[in-house]
C-alpha distance (Angstrom), angle and dihedral (degrees) to the residues before:
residue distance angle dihedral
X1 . . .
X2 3.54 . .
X3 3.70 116.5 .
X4 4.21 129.1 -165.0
X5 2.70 140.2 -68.7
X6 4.02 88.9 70.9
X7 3.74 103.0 -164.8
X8 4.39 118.9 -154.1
X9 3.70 89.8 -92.3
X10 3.86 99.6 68.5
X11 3.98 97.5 57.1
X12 4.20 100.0 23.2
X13 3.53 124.3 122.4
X14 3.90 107.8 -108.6
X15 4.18 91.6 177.4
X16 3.69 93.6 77.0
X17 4.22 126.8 -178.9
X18 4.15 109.1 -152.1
X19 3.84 145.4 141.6
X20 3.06 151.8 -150.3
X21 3.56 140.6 -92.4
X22 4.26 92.9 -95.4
X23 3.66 94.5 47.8
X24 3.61 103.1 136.8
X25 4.14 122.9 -127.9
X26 3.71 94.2 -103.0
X27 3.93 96.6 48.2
X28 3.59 87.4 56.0
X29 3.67 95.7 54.4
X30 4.00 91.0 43.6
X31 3.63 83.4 55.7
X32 3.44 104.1 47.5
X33 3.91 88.0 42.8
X34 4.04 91.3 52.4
X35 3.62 106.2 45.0
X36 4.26 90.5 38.7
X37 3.68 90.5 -119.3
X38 3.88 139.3 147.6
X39 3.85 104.9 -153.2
X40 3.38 142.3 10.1
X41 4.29 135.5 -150.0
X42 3.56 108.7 -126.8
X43 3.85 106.4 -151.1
X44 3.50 141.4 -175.2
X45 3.92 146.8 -150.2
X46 3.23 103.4 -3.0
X47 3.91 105.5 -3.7
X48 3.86 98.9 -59.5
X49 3.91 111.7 147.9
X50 3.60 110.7 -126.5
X51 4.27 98.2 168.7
X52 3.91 135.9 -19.6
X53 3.88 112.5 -120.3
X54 4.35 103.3 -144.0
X55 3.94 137.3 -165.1
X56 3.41 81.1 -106.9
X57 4.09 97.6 61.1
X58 3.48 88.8 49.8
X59 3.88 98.0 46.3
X60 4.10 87.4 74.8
X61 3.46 88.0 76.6
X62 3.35 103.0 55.8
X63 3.79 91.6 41.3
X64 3.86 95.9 60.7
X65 3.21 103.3 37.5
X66 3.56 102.7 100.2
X67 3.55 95.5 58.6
X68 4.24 150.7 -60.2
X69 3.27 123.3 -20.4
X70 3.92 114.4 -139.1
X71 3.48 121.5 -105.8
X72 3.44 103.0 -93.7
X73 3.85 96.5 51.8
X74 3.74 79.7 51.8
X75 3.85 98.8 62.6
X76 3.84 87.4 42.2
X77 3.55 103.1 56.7
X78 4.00 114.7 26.1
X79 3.45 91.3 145.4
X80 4.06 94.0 50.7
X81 3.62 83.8 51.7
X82 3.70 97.8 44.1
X83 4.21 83.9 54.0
X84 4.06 92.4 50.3
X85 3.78 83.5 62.8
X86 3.99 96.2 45.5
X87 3.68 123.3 120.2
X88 4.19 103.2 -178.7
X89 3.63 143.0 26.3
X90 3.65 90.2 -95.0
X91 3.88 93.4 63.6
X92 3.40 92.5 36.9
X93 3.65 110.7 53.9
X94 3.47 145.6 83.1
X95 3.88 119.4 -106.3
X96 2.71 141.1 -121.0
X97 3.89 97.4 11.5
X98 3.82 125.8 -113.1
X99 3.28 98.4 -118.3
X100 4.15 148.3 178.3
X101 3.66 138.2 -164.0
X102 3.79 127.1 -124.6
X103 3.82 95.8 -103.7
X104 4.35 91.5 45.7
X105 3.95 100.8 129.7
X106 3.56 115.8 -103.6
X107 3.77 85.8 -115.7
X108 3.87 98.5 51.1
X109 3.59 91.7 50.9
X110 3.83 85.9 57.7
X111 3.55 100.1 45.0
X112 4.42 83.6 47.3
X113 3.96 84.6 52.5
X114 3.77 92.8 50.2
X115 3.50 96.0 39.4
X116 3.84 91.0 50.8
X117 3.62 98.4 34.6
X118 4.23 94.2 -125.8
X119 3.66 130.0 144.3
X120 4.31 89.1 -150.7
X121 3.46 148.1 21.5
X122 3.72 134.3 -153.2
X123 3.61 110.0 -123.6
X124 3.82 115.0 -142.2
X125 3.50 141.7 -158.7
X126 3.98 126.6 -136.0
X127 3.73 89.5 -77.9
X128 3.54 101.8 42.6
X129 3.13 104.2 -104.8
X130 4.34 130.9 134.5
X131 3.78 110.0 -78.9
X132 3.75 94.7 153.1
X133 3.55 147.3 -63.8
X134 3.57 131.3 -97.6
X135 4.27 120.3 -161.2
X136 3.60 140.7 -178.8
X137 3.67 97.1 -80.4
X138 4.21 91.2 53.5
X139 3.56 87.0 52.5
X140 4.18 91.9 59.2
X141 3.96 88.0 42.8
X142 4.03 89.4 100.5
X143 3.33 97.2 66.9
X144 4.01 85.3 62.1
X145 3.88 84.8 75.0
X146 3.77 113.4 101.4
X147 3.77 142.5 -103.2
X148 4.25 85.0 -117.6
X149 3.85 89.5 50.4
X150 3.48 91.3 34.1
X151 3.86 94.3 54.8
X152 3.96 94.3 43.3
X153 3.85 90.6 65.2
X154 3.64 101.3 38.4
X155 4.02 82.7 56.4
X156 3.57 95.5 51.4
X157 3.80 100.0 34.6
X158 4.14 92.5 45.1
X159 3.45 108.2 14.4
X160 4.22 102.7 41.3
X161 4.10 86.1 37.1
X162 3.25 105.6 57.0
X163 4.10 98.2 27.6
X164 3.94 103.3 43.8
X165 4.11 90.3 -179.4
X166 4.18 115.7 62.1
X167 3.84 110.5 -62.4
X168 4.10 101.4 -154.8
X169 3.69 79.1 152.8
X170 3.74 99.2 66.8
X171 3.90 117.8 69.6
X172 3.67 124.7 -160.3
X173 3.66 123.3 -160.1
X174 4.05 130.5 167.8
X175 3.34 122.3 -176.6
X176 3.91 126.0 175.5
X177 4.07 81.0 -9.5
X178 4.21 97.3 -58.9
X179 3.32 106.2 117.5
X180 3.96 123.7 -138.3
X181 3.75 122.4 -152.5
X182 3.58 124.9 -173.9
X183 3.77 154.3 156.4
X184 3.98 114.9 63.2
X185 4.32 135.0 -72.4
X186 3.57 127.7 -138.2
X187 3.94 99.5 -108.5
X188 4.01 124.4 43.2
X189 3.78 87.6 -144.5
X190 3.91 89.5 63.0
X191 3.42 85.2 52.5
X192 4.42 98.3 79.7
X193 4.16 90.5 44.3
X194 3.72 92.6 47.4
X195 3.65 100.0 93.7
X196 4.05 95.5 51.4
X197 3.34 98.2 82.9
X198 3.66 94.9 51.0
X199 3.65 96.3 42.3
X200 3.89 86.2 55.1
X201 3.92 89.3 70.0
X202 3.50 112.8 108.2
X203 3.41 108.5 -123.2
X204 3.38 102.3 28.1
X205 3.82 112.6 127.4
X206 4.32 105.7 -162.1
X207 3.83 130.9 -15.3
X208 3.65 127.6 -140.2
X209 3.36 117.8 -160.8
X210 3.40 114.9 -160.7
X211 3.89 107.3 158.4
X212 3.70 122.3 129.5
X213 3.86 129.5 -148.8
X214 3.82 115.9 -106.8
X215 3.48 118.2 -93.5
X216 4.17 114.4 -91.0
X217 4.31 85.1 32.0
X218 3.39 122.4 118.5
């Protein structure tokens, strides 16, 4: 059974569509098109990613086509402008690539999406070179697992942890991927860290922590 963390490498895309550095405008576009996909690494040599080409470098060209922008627009977006009149990858893309490694935390690799505002990263390997590529979707894949699984780890990482002797005492219940927790704990001042473990599950949805402290605890 696969326990948390989950790191990039379990739900990444190892099938991965790129080009190279010549790929002309159009082949980009029938790519993207083809294989329903939003960017794509450009790479060189032997499969090291040296940028990521986007919808979003190729939208310039459609933008401007109809004419001048004014001179304002001008100052603001050189390099918008400097896309509109790109021909391959190479002028197109962004460099150097936001990138992650295989064993990036599912959670980092969210937090670098957000920060970066990207839909995918390349996934690299030690050398920098294409090992896969991990998107928004992959990132949501843990909360495929199920309540069984689900309730399995929550019992060993909360339950065993904290309570090394059997804890009969302490149900564990997920359903739909919120997780139910209830019965009572030795100590009252366990009682407001209990629900970290749990809610550190990936795929876990909500906790609801509804243990008690024993009676005579404080």
């Amino acid at each position: 059974m696969q326990t948390s963390p989950h790191v990039v490498r379990d739900v990444m895309t190892r099938a991965v569509v790129a080009v190279g550095r010549d790929a002309p405008f159009k082949d980009i576009v029938r790519l993207m098109e083809r294989w329903k996909v939003s960017a794509l690494p450009v790479l060189e040599g032997e499969g090291r990613v040296i940028g990521v080409v986007s919808e979003a470098d190729l939208l310039p060209k459609e933008e401007f086509r109809d004419g001048d922008p004014d001179r304002f627009t001008q100052r603001q977006r050189l390099s918008d402008l400097a896309k509109a009149g790109a021909l391959t990858a190479e002028e197109l893309m962004s460099s150097p690539a936001v990138t992650v490694h295989g064993n990036t935390t599912l959670a980092e690799a969210a937090r670098i999406m957000a920060r970066r505002n990207v839909k995918r990263l390349p996934v690299i390997d030690a050398e920098g070179k294409l090992d896969g590529v991990v998107s928004r979707s992959d990132l949501l894949k843990v909360f495929l697992r199920d309540d069984e699984d689900l309730t399995e780890e929550v019992r060993r990482g909360f339950v065993d942890r904290l309570f090394p002797l059997p804890a009969d005492h302490i149900r564990v219940e997920v359903f739909e991927g919120v997780v139910t927790l209830t019965g009572w704990v030795d100590g009252a001042e366990l009682m407001p860290v209990a629900e970290r473990p749990a809610r550190a599950v990936e795929g876990i949805v909500d906790v609801r922590c509804q243990l008690t402290g024993a009676i005579g605890t404080q």
